[in-house]
Backbone bond lengths (Angstrom), bond angles and torsions (degrees), N, CA, C in turn:
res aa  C-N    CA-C-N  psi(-1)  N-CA   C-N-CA  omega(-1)  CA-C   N-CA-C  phi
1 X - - - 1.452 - - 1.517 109.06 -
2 X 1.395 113.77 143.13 1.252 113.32 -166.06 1.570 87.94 -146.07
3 X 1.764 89.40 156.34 1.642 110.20 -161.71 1.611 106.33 -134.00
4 X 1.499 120.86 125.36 1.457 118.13 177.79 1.736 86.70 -130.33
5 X 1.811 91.29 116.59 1.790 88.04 153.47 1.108 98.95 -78.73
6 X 1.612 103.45 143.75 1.434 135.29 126.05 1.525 137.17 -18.09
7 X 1.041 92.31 -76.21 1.782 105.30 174.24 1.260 99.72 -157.32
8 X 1.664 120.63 155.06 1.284 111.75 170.60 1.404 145.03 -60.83
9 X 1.388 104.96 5.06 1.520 97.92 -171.65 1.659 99.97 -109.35
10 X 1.517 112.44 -36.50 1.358 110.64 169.52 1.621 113.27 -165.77
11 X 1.752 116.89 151.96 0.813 127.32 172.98 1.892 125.12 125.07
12 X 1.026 124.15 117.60 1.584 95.57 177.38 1.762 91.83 -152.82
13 X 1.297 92.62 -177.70 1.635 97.11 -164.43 1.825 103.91 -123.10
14 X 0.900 92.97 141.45 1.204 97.92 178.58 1.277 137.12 -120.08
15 X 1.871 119.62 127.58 1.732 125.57 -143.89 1.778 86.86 -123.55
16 X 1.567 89.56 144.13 1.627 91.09 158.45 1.473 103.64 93.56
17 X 1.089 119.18 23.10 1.453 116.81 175.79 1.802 115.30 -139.54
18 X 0.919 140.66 142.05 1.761 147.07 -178.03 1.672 96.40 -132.61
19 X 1.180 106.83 98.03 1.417 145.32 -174.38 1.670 100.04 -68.16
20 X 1.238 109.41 -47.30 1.864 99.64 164.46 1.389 114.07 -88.20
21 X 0.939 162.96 40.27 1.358 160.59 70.67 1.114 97.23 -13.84
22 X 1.257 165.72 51.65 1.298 126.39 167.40 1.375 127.47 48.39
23 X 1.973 104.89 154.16 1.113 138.54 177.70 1.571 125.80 -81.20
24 X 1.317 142.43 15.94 1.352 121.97 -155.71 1.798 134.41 -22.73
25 X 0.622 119.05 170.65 1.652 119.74 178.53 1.730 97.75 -80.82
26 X 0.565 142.90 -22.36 1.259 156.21 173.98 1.658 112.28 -64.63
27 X 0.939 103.83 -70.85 1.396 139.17 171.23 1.554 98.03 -48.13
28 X 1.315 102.06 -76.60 1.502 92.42 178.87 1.351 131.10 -35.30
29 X 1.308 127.97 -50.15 0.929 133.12 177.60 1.151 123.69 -63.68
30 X 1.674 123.55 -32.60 1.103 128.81 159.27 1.745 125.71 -33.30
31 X 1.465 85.84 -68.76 1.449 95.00 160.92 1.382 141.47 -41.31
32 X 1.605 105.36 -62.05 1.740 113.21 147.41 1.387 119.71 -24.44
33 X 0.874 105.93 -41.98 1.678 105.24 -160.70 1.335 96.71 -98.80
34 X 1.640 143.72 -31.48 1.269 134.57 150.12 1.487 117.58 -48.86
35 X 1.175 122.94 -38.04 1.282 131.86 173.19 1.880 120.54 -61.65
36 X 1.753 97.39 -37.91 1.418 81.43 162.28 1.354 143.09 -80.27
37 X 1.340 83.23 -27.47 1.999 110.60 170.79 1.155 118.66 -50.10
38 X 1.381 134.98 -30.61 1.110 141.62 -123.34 2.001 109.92 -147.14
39 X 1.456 107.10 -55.49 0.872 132.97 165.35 1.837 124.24 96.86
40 X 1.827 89.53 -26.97 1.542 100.36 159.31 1.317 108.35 -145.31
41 X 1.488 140.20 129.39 1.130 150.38 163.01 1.776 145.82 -89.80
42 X 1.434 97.53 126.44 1.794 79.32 -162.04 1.170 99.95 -106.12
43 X 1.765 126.87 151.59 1.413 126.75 -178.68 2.046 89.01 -130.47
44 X 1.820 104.50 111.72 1.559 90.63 153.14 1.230 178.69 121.39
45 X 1.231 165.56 -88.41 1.324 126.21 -143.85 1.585 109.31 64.01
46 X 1.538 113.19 71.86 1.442 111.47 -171.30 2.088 85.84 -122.05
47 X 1.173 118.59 154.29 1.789 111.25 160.95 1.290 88.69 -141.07
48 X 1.511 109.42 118.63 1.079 146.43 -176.36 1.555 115.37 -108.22
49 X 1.092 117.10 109.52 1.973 105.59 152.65 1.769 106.78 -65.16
50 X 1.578 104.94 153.79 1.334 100.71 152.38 1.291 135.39 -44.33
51 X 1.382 114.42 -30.80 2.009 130.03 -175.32 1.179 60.18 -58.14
52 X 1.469 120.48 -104.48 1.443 136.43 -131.31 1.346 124.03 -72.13
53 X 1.847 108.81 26.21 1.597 101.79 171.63 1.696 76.25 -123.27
54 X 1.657 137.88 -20.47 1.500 140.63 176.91 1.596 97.14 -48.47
55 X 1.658 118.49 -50.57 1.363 112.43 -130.06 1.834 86.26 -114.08
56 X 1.322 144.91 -24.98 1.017 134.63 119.75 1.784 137.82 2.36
57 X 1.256 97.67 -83.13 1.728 115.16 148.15 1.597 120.15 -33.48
58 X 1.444 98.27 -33.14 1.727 99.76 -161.31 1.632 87.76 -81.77
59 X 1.402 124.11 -20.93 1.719 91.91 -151.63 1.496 108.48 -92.57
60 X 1.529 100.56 17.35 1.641 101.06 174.60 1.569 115.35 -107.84
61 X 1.852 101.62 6.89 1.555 99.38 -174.25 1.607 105.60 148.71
62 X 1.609 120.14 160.35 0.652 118.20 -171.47 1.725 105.90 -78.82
63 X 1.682 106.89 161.60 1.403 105.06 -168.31 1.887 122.52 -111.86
64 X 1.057 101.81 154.77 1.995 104.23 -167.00 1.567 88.37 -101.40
65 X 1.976 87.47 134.78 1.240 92.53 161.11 1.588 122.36 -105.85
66 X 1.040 140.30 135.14 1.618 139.48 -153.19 1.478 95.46 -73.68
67 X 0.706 104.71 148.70 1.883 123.37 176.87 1.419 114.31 -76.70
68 X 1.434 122.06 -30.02 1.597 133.76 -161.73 1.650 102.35 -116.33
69 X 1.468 100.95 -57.80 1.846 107.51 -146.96 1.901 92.49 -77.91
70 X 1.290 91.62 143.86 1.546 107.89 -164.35 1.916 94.91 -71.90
71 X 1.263 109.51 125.96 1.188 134.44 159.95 1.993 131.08 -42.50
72 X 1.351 123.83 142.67 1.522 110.98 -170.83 1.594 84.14 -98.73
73 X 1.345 106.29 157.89 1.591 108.76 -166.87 1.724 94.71 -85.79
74 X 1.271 119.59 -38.19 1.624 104.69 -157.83 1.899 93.58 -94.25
75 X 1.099 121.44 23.88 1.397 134.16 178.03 1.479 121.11 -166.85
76 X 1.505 110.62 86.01 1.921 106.94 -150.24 1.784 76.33 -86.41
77 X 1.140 130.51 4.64 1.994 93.29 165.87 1.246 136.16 -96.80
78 X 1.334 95.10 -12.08 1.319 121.04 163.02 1.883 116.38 -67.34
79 X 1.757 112.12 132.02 1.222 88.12 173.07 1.682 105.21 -132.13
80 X 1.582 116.62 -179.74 1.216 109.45 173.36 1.602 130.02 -113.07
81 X 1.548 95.73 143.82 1.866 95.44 174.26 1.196 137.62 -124.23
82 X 1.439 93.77 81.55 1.879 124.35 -158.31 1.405 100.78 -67.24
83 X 1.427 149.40 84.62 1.130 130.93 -157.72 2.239 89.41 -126.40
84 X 1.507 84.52 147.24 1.807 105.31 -163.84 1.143 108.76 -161.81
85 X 1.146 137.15 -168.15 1.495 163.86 -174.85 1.470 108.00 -63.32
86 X 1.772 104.58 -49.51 1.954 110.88 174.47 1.376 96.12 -74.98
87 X 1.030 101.07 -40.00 1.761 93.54 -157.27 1.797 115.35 -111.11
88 X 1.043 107.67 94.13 1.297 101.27 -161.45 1.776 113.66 -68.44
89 X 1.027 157.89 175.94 1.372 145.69 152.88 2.049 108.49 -73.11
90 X 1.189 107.88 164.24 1.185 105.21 -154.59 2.046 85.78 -140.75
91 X 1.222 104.37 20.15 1.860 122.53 -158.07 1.876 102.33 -114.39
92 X 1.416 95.81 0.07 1.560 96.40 -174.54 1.417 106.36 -106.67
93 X 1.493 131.34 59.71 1.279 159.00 115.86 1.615 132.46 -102.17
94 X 1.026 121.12 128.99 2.106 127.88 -179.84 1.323 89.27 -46.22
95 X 1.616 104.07 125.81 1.583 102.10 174.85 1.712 84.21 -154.37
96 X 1.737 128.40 178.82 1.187 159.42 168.95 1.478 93.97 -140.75
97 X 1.729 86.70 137.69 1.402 106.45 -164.96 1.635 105.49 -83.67
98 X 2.034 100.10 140.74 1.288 100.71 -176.18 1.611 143.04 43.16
99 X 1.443 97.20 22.74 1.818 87.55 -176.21 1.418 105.99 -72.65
100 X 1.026 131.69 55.19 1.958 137.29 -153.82 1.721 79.86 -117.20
101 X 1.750 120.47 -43.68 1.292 92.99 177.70 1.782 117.35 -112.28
102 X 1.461 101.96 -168.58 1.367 105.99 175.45 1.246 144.19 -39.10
103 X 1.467 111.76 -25.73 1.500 130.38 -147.81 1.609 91.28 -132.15
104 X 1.381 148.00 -14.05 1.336 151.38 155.14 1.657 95.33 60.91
105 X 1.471 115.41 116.64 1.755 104.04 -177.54 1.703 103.86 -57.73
106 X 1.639 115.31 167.31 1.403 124.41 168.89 1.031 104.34 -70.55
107 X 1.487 108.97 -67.12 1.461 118.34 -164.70 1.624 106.79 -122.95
108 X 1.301 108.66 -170.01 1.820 134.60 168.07 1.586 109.72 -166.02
109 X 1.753 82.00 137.47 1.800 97.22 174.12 1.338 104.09 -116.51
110 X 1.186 99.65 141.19 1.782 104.88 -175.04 1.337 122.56 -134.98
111 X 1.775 121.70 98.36 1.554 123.84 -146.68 2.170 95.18 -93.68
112 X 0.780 85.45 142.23 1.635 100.37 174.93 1.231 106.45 -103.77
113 X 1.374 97.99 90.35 1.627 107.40 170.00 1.472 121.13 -105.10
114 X 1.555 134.26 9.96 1.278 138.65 176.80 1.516 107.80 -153.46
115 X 1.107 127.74 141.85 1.467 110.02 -167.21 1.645 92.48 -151.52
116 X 1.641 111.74 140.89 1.522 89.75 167.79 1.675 103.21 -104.56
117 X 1.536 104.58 -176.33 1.170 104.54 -161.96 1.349 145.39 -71.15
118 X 1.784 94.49 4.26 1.690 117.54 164.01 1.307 70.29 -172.64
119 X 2.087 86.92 165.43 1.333 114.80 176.83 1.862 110.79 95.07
120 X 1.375 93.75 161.05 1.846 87.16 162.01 1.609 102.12 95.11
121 X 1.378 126.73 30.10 1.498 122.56 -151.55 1.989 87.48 -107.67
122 X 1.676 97.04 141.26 1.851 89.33 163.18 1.147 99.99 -111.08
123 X 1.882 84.54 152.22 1.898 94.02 170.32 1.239 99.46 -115.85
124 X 1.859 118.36 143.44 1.160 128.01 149.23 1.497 143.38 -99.39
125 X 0.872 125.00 141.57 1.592 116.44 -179.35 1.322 114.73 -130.83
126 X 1.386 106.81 142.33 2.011 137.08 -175.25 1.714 93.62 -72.49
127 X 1.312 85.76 110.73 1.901 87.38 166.51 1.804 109.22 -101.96
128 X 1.307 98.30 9.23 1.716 84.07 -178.85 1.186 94.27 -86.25
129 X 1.945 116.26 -19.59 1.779 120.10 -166.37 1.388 102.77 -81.31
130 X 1.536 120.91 -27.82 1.392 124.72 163.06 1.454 145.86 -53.76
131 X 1.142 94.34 -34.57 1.647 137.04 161.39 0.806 101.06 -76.15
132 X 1.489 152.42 -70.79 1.359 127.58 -155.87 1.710 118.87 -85.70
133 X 1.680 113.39 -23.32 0.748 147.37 151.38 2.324 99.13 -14.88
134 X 1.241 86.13 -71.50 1.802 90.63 -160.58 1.602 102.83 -71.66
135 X 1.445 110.57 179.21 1.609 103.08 -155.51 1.345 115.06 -97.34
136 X 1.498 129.24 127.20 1.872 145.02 -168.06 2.113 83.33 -3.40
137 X 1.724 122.52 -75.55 1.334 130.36 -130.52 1.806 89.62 -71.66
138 X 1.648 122.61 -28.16 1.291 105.96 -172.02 1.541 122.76 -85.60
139 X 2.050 105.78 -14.25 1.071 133.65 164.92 1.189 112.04 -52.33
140 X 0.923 108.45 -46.35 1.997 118.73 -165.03 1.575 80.13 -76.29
141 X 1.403 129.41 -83.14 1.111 112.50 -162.31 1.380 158.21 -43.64
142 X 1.463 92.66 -7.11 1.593 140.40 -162.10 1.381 92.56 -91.26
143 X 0.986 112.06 -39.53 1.637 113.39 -158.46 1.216 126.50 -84.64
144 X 1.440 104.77 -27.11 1.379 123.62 162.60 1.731 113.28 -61.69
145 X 1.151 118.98 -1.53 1.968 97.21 -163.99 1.885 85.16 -123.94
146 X 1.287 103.30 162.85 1.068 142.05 167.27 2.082 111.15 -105.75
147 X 1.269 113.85 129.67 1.609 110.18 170.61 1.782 101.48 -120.08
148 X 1.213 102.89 178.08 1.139 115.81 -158.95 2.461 97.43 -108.61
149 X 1.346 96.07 136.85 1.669 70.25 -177.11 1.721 84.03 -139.75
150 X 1.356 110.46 138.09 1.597 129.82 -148.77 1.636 97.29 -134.97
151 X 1.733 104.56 125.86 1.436 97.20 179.86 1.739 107.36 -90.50
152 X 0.901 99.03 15.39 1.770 106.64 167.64 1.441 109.19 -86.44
153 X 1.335 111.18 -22.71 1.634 97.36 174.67 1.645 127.30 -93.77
154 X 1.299 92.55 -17.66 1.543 112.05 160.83 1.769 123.43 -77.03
155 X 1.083 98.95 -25.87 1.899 99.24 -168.23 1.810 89.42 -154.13
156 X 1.426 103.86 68.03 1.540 115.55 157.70 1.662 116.00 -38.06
157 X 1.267 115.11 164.12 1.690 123.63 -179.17 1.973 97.62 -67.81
158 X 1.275 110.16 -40.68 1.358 131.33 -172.08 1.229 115.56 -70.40
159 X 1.571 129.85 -27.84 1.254 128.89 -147.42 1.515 125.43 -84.88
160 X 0.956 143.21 169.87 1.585 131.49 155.02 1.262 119.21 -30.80
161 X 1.343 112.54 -74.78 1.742 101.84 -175.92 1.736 113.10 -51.19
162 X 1.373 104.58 -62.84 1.704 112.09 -177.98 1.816 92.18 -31.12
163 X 1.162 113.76 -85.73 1.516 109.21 -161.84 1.718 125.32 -44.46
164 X 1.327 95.96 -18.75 1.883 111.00 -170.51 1.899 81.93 -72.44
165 X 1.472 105.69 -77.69 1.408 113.13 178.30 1.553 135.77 -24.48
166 X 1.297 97.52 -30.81 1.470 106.44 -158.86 1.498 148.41 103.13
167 X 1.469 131.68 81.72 1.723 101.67 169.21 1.244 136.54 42.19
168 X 1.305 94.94 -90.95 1.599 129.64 -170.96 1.645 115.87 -60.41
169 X 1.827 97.21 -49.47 1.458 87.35 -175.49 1.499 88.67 -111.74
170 X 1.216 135.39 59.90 1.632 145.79 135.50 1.264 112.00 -113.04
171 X 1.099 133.61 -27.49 1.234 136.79 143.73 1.258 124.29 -21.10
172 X 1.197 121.40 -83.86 1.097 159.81 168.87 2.030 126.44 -33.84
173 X 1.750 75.96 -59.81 1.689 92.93 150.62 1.482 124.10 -49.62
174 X 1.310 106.10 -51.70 1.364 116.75 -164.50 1.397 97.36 -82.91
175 X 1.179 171.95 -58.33 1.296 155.81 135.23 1.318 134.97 8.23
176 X 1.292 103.41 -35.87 1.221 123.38 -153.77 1.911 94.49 -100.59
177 X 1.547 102.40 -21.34 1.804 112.96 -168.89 1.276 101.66 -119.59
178 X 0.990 115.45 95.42 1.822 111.52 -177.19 1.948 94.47 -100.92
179 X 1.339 119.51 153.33 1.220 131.89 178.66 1.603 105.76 -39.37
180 X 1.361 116.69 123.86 1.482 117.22 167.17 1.609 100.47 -117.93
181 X 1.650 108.29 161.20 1.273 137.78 -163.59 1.603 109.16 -104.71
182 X 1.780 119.09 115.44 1.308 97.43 -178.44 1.805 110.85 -138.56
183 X 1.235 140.34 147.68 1.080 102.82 -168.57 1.564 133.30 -77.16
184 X 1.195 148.01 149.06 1.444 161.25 162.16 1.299 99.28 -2.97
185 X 1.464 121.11 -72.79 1.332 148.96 -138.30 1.818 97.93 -128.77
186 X 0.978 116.43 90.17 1.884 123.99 -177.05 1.480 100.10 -104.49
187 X 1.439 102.83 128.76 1.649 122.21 174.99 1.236 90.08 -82.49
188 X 1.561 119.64 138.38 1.657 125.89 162.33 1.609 115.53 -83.35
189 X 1.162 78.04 136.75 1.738 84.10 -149.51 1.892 99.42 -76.99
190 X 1.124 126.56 13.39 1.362 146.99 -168.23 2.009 108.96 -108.72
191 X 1.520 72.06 -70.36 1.594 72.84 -176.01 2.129 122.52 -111.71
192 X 1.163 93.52 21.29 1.439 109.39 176.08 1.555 114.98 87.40
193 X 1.384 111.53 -18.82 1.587 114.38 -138.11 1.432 93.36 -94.91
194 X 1.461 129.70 173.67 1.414 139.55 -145.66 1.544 92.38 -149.15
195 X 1.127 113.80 127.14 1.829 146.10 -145.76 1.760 107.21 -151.50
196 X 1.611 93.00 138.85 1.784 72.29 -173.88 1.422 101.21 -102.07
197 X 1.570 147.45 167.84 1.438 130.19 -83.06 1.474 87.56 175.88
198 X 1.558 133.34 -1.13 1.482 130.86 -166.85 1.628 95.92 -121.69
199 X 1.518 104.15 141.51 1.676 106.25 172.42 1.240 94.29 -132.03
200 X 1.711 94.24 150.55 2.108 100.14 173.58 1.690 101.00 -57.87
201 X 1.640 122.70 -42.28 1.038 125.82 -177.45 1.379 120.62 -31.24
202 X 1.608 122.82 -48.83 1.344 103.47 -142.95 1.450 74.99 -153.81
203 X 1.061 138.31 2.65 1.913 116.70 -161.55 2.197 98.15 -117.11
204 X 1.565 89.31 97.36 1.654 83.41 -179.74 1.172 136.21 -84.06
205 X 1.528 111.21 -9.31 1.554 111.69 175.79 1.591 99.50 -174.26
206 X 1.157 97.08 151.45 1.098 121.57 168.12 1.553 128.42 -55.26
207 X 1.518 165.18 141.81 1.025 151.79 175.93 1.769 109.73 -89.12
208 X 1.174 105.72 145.77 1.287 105.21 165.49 2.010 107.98 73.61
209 X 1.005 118.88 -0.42 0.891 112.64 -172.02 1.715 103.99 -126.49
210 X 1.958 129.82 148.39 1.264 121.57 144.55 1.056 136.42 -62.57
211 X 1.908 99.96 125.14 1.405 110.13 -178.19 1.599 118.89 -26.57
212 X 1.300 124.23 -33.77 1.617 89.30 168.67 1.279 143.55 -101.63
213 X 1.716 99.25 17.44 1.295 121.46 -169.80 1.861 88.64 -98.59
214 X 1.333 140.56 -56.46 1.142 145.64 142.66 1.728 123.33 -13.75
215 X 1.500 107.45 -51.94 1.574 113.11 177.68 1.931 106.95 -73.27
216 X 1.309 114.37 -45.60 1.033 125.02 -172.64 1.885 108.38 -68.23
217 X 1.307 113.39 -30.46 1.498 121.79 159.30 1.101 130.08 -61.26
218 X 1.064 114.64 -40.28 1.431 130.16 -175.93 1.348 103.36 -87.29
219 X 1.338 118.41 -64.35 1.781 119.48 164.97 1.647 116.25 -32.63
220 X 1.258 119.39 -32.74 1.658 118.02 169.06 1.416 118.94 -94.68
221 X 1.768 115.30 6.41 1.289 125.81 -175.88 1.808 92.81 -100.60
222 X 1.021 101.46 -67.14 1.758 126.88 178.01 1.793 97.66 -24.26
223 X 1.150 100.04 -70.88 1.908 121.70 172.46 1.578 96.07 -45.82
224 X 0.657 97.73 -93.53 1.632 121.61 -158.38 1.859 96.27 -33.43
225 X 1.078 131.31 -60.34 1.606 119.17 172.10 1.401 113.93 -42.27
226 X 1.312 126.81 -43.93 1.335 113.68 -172.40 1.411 125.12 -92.53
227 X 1.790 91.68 42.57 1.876 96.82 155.30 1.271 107.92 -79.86
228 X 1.559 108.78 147.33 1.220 115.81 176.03 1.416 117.81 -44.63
229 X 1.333 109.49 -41.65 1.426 123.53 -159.33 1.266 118.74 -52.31
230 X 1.429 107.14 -20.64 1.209 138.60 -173.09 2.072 124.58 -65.68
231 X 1.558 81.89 -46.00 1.728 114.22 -145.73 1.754 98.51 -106.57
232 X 1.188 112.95 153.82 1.685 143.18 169.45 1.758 85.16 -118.24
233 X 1.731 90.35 154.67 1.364 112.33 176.88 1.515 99.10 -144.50
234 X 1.633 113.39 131.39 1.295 96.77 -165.20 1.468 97.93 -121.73
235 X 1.264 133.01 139.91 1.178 128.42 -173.55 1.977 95.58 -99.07
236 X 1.626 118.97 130.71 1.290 119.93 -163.22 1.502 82.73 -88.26
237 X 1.437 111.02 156.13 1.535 122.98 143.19 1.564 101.94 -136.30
238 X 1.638 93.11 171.86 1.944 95.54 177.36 1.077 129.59 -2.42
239 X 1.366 156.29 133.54 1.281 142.65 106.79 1.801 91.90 85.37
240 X 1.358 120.59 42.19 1.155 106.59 -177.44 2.004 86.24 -110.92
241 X 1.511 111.26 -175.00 1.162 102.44 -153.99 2.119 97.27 -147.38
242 X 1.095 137.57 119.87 1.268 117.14 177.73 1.688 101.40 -133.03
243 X 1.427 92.55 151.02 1.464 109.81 -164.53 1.730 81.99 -127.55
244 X 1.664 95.57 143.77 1.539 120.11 168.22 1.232 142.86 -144.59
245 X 0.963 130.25 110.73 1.964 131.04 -179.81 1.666 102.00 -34.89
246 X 1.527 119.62 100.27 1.387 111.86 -163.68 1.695 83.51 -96.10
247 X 1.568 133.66 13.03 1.734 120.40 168.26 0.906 78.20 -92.17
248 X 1.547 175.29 179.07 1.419 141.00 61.70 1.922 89.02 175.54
249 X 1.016 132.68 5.04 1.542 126.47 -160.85 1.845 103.77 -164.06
250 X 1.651 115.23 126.96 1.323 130.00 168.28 1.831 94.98 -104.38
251 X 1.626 106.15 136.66 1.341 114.73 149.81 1.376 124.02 -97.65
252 X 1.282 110.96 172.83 1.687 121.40 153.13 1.089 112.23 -153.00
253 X 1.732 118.03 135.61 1.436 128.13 -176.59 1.615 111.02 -87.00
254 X 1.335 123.07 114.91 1.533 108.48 162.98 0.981 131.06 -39.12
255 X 1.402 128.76 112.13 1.846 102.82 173.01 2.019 108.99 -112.85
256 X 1.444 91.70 72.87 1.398 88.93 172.45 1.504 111.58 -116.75
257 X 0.844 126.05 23.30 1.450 135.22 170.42 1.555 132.26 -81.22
258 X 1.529 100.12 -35.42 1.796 115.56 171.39 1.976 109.36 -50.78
259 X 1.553 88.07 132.69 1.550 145.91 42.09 1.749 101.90 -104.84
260 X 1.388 120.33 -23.17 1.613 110.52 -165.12 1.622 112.41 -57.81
261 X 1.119 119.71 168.44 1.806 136.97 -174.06 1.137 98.65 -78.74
262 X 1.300 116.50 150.53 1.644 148.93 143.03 1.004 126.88 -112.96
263 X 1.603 148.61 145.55 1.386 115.34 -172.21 1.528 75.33 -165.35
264 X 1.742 114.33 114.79 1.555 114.75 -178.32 1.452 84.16 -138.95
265 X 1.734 110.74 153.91 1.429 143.20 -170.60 1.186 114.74 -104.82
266 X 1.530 139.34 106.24 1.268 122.71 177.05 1.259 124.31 -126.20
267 X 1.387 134.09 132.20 1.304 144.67 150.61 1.205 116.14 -67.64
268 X 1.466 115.36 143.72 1.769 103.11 178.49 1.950 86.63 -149.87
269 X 1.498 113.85 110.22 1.138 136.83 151.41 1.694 132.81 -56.35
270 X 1.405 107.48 113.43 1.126 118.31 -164.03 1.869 103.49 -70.64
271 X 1.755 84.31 154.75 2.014 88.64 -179.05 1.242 89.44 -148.05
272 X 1.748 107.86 177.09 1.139 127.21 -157.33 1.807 110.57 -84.95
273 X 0.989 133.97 -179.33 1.789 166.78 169.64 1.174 85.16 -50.21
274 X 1.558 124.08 96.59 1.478 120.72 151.81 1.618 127.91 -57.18
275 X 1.337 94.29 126.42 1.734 102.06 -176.77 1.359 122.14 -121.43
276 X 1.298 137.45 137.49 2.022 121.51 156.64 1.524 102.92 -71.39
277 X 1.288 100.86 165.96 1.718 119.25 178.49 1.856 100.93 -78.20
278 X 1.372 123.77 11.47 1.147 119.18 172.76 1.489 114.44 -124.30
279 X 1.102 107.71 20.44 1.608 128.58 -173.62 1.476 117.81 -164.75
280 X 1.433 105.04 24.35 1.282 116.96 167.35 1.821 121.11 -62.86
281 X 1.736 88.61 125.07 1.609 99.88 -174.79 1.613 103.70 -45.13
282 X 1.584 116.54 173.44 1.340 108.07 -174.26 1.626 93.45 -107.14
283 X 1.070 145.67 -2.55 1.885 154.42 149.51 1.573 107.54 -60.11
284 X 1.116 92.27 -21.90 1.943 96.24 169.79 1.509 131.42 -105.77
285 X 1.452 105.64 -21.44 1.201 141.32 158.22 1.442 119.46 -55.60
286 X 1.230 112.31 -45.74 1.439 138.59 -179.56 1.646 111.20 -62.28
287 X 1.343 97.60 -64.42 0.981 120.37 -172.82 1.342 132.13 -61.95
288 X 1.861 118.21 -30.92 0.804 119.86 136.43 1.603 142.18 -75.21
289 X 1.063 135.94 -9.75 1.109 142.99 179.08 1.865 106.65 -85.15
């Protein structure tokens, strides 16, 4: 297995591996540990079945099934993001995947199985580089709050997905996801380090604070990630495949490609109860000590 960073703050590619062959335990870990280094990883020229991009996904954790995005039949956790002319993508805002619930996924793998003939590129960005980035007194202050992150602000009654989905099962969704609480500033529970923890996607306010003291925070949080300095840009080809630290990493999908197709595969691996190291659960507490 072989490793090329990207750029220094995040990203590297990865040679020397055939992803349907199997995972070894070995292997896995390899990977893991490229994955922390790195923060998003690319493998490729990978040809994958769904089994074997489902069961892949699995060996880093158990897996989330999306509430909205339409499902692959011979792999219902896997879902798809057929995006075109009807269907526009709804991925071309900085977001972290799903923190709407409790358990916030670890990671996501995302197979490029349709591509048009330019265009369609994701960017990622290092929030621990973001975080550390801003100055010791606003850090400290940061660290103290908890915000609120709402899957109503991500997948409106109005929106693309809601309407692709349906009524019925947006409805339903939304019931089922009531606003959860997470902190600002999340210690990675892997590698110790402290990452900031808010997406335009899904994070609506701040706790404890007036809405415009909260909007105006977040509005210089929102900004402030998408320095370059921050971000990898990955240009997709075929059947290539990228895996990402979804505690520790915001994407954004280009959408300059419409009317032509896109058609990417994703797994999204479940993770633990986001915490700061100053509000550390006492099962985690434990555990390290």
């Amino acid at each position: 297995m072989l490793i090329r960073a990207l750029t220094p703050a995040i990203g590297a590619v990865i040679d020397g591996v055939d992803l349907a062959q199997g995972v070894s335990a070995d292997l896995a870990q390899a990977i893991r540990e490229a994955l922390l280094a790195h923060q998003v990883i690319f493998f490729e020229d990978q040809h994958l079945t769904a089994v074997q991009h489902r069961d892949f996904a699995a060996r880093f954790g158990a897996l989330h099934t999306h509430p909205l995005y339409p499902g692959v039949p011979e792999a219902p956790e896997l879902f798809v993001l057929d995006n075109h002319a009807g269907n526009p993508t709804d991925n071309d805002a900085w977001h972290t995947d799903v923190t709407f619930i409790e358990t916030p996924p670890m990671g996501s793998i995302l197979y490029a199985r349709s591509l048009p003939a330019n265009g369609g590129d994701t960017l990622w960005a290092n929030m621990r580089a973001a975080y550390e980035a801003l100055s010791p007194t606003f850090r400290e202050f940061l660290s103290g709050l908890d915000a609120v992150h709402d899957f109503a602000r991500g997948f409106p009654k109005g929106g693309i997905v809601a309407g692709a989905a349906g009524a019925e099962k947006h409805a339903q969704a939304l019931a089922q996801h009531p606003p959860v609480t997470h902190p600002v500033v999340r210690t990675h529970p892997e590698t110790g380090e402290d990452g900031l923890f808010v997406n335009f996607g899904f994070t609506e306010r701040i706790k404890g604070l007036r809405r415009k003291e909260s909007d105006a925070i977040l509005g210089l949080l929102f900004e402030h990630v998408t320095k370059p300095e921050f971000q990898v840009r990955w240009r997709w080809s075929d059947n290539a495949v990228a895996f990402w630290d979804n505690r520790v990493t915001q994407h954004y999908a280009v959408n300059d490609y419409l009317p032509n197709r896109r058609v990417m595969i994703r797994a999204t691996i479940l993770g633990e109860r986001p915490y700061h190291r100053s509000r550390m659960p006492a099962e985690v507490r434990a555990a390290a000590a």
